[in-house]
Structures are given as structure tokens and as C-alpha cells.
C-alpha positions in Angstrom: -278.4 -19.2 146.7 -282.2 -18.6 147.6 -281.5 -14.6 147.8 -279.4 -14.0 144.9 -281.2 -11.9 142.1 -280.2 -10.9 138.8 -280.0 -7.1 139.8 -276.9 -7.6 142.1 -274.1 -5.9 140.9 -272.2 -7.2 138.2 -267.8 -6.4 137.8 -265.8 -7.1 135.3 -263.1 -10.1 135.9 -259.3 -9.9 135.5 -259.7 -13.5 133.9 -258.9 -16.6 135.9 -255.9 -17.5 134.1 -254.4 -15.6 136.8 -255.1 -18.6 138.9 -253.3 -20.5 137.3 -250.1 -18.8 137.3 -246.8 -20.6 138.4 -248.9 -23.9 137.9 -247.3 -25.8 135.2 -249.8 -28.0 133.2 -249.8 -28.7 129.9 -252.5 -25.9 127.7 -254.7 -29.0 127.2 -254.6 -28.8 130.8 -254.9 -25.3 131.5 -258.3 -24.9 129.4 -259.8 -27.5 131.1 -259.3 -26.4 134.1 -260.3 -22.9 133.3 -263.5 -24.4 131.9 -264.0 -25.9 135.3 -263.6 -23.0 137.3 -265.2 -20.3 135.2 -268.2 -23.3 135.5 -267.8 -23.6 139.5 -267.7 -20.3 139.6 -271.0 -19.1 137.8 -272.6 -16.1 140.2 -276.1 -17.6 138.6 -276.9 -21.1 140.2 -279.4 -21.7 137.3 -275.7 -21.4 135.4 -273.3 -22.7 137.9 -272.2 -26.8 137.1 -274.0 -29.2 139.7 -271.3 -31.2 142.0 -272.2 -34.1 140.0 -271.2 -32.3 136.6 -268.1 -31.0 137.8 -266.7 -35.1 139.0 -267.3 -36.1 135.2 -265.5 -33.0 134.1 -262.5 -33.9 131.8 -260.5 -32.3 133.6 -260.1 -35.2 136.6 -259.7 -37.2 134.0 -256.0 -35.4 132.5 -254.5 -34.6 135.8 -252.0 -37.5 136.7 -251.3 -37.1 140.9 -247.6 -38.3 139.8 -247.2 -35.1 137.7 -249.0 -32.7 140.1 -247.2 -29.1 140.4 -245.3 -29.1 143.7 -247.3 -26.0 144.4 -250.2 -27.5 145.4 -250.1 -29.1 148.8 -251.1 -32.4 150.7 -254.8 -31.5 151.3 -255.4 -30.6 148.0 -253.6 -34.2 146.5 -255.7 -35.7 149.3 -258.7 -33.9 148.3 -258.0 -34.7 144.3 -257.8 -38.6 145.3 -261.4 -38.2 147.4 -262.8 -36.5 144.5 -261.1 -39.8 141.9 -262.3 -42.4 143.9 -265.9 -40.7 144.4 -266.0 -39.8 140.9 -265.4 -44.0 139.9 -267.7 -45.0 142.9 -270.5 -42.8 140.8 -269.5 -44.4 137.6 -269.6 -47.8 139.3 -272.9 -47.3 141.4 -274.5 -45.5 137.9 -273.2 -48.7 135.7 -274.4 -51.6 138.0 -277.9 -49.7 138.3 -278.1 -49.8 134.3 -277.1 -53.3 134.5 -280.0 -54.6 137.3 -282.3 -52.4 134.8 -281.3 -54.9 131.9 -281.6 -58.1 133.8 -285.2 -56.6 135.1 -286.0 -56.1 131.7 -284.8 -59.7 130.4 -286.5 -61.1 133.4 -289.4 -59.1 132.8 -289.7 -60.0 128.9 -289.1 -63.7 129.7 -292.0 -63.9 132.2 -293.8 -62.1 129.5 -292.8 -64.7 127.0 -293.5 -67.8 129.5 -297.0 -66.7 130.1 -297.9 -66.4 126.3 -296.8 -69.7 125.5 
């Protein structure tokens, strides 16, 4: 938020465990997820968790869509899924980068090697 400043008014929370209420997850669960939010949340966007940071959260990676609460509805199991299959499209993407790196590097050190002998 370009016009947010550190002067603007601060209140007290009532805690976001409130959120939660009526959701039955395990506590493992519940304080991940409250680490998330209270993370997503953050006023401050020099404190607030980047979009990227939030998809590894290990949060997505304990919530099983068979188990799901039947409070939460159709757009937000669709939305969870979205949010899976980016999250290992990332992982993938981030993985086969490292891997061209390698093979640049072996390439890189056998040229090297070639043109010494």
C-alpha cells in the first residue's frame, strides 16, 4: 500500500482464533493456519508474507481436500486446489531451472576442460 504510514491508527485485535471457530482441524492445523493469517494479514507490507511465501506455507502442505470441514464451500475447495497445483507448478518451474543451471555449468566446465587440453 503506497499511502500507508506507520502513524495510522493502531486497535487492539480480539485474536483470529475466532476465525477459526466451528472449523474442525487438528491444533497442528489450527496454528498453522493462524500463522498464515496473522502473516496475510500484516497492516505493514514491509511485514506482510509475499504471495509467493504464503504457497510454500506449511500449512497447504497439512490440509487434505478429503478431510476438509464441510463448512467451507465449493469456491474455496476450488480455490485450495488452484492454489496446490500453482504451488507444485512453482516447485516444478523453480526445480527444472536449478537443473538447466547444473547442466550449464557441466557444459560450461567441460568446454573449459576441452580447451585446456
Amino acid at each position: 500500500l503506497k499511502d500507508w504510514k506507520p502513524s495510522f491508527p493502531k486497535w487492539n485485535g480480539t485474536g483470529l482464533e475466532k476465525a477459526l471457530t466451528g472449523v474442525h482441524i487438528n491444533e497442528n492445523e489450527k496454528i498453522l493456519a493462524l500463522d498464515l493469517l496473522s502473516k496475510l494479514l500484516c497492516m505493514s507490507p514491509d511485514q506482510r508474507i509475499s504471495c509467493g511465501d504464503a504457497l510454500h506455507h506449511p500449512f497447504f502442505d497439512t490440509v487434505d481436500l478429503e478431510t476438509l470441514p464441510q463448512a467451507l464451500n465449493t469456491q474455496d475447495l476450488d480455490m485450495l486446489v488452484t492454489i496446490r497445483t500453482r504451488r507444485a507448478e512453482i516447485l516444478a518451474e523453480r526445480a527444472g531451472k536449478r537443473s538447466q543451471r547444473i547442466l550449464q555449468d557441466v557444459n560450461i566446465k567441460a568446454l573449459d576442460k576441452m580447451e585446456t587440453e
